[in-house]
N, C-alpha and C positions, 0 to 999 in steps of 0.2 A: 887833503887833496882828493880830488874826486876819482871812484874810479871805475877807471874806463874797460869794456871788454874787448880783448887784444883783436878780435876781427872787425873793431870799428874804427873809423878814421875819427882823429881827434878835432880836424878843422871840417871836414865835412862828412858828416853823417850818412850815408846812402840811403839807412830806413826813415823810416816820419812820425812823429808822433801819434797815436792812436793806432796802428798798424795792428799788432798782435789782438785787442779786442776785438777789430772789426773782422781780422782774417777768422778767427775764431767764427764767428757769428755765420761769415759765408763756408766754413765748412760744413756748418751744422746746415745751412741751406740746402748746399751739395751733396748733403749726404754721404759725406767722407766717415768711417768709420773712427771711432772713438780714438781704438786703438792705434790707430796711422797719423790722427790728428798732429800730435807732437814732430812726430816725421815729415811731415808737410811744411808746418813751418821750419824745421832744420834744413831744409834746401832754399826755401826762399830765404833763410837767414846767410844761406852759403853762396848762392846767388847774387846777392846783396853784397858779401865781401868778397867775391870773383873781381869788382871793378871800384874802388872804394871808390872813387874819385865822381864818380855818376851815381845822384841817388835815380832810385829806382822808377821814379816820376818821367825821368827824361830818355829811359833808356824805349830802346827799337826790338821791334820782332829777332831781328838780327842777329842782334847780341844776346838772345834768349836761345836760341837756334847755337852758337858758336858753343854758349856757353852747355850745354843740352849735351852738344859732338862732342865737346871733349871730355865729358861723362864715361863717353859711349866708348871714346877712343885711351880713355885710359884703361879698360880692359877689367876695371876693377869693382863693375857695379852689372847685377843681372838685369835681364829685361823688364822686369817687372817693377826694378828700382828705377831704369830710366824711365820709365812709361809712369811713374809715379810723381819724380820728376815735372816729369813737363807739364802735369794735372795739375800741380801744388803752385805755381808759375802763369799755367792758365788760370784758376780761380783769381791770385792777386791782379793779373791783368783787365780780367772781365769783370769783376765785382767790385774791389778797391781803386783801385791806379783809372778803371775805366778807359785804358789807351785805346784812340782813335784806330788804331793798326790791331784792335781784336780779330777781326773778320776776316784777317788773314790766316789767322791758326786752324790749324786743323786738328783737337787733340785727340789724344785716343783713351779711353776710361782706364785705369789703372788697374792689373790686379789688386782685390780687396785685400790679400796676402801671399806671403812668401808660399814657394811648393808645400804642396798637403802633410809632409812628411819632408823635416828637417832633423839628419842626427846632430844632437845639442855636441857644438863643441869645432865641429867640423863643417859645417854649411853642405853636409854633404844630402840629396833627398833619393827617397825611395832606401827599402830594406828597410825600416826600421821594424826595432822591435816592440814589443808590450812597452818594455821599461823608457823605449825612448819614447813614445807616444805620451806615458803619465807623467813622463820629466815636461815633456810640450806642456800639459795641461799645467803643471805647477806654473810653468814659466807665465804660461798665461795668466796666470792670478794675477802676480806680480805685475806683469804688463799691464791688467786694469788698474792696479793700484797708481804703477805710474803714470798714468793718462790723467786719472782722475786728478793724481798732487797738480802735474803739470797745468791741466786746464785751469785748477785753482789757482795758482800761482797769475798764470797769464790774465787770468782776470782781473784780478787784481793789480797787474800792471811792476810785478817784481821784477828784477833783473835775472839772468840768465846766471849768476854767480849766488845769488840766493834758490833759486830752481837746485841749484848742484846741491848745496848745504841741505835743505830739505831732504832730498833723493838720500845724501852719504846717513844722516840719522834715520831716516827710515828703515833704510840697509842696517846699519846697527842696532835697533829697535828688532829686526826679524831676524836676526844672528842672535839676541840676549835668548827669545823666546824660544829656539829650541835648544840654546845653551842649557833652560830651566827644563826644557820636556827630557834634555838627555839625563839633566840629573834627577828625576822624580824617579823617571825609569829604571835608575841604576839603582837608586834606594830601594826602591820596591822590591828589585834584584835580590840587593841583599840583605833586606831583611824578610824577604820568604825563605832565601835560602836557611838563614841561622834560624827560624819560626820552623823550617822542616825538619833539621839537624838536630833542634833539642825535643823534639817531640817525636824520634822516629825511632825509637825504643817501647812509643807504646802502641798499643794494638788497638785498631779504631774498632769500637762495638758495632757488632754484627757483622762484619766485615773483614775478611782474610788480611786486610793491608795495616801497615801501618800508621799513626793519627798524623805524622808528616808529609802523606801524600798527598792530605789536602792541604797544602801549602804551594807546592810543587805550581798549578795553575799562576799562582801570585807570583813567583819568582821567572816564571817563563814567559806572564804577560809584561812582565818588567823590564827583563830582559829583549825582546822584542821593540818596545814603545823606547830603549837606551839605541838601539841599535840602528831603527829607522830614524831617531832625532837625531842620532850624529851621523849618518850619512847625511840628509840633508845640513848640516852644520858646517859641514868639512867641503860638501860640492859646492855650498852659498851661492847659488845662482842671485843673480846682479837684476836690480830691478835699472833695467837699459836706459842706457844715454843717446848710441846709438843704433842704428838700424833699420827696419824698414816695418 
């Protein structure tokens, strides 16, 4: 049995074959940033299943406009998403689909990203601190990495239910690896600590201290690299599905 992704209609389709290569290709025309790439096509994909019953060939400024306001009116997207929105909507109309009724839109260019300063966790911006600005930065790795699977994927013309699989082992694949840095770290741990312990009876030449002292560095860089990989292990920041 073939299977189908639950926002598609099974007797009529709304998207079109080739779609996601070609939209791909006019973002990159547009100059839509990498990282928002993926998010561009999730609204036209949500778009698409706002109406199943009308592929996207036949539809009106109209109904791009209704469906835009009740974006706006469900209270539950910032402005920079709606204005994101309407951009991702206008490239497939003016570039793809070609509708005779383009030169009616008026768009507006999208912020390239969310406020400068978002604390992770809470969508809240401004205040942050040091720690939330380097959580931003990790997050942005991840966020190129999923752009990059994502674009891969689309090019090649995979389904959205293979896009997922990819993304969940990649996610597992960066959960194993600081599984492995937490435990190097902890070994290193303790075996400075017992390398200090059995050697701190004797007296290091030329030196007031004990020959255990120099071990002490190994067991605290150890300690240290256990500590930072299981914080990151435990917060596992999610390489996104959605957002903006």
């Amino acid at each position: 049995m073939e299977a189908v992704h639950p926002d598609v209609n099974r007797q009529r389709d709304p998207l079109f074959p080739g779609l996601w290569p070609r939209y791909l290709v006019a973002m990159r025309k547009a100059g839509v940033p990498a990282k928002n790439m993926q998010w561009y096509e999730r609204w036209v994909g949500r778009f698409a299943a706002s109406c199943q019953d009308s592929p996207l060939t036949e539809r009106t400024y109209a109904g791009v406009r209704e469906f835009i306001d009740r974006l706006s009116a469900s209270g539950g997207y910032a402005g920079w998403q709606l204005l994101q929105a309407d951009h991702a909507l206008f490239l497939l109309y003016r570039d793809i689909v070609k509708a005779p009724w383009i030169a009616q839109w008026r768009p507006v260019e999208p912020s390239a990203a969310p406020p400068i300063c978002v604390v992770p966790g809470t969508g809240r911006s401004g205040g942050c601190s040091f720690r939330d600005q380097v959580s931003q930065a990790k997050q942005g790795a991840l966020d190129e990495l999923a752009t990059r699977i994502h674009a891969e994927i689309r090019t090649r013309g995979y389904s959205w239910k293979t896009e997922a699989t990819y993304r969940h082992w990649a996610q597992r694949l960066l959960a194993f690896s600081r599984a492995v840095q937490t435990g190097v770290g902890t070994m290193l741990a303790v075996w400075g600590m017992r390398l200090s312990g059995a050697t701190w009876d004797i007296p290091m030449a030329g030196v007031p201290l004990p020959q255990g002292a120099a071990y002490l560095p190994l067991s605290i860089g150890g300690l240290l690299i256990a500590a930072f990989a299981l914080n990151l292990l435990l917060r596992a920041p999610d390489i996104r599905t959605e957002g903006g």
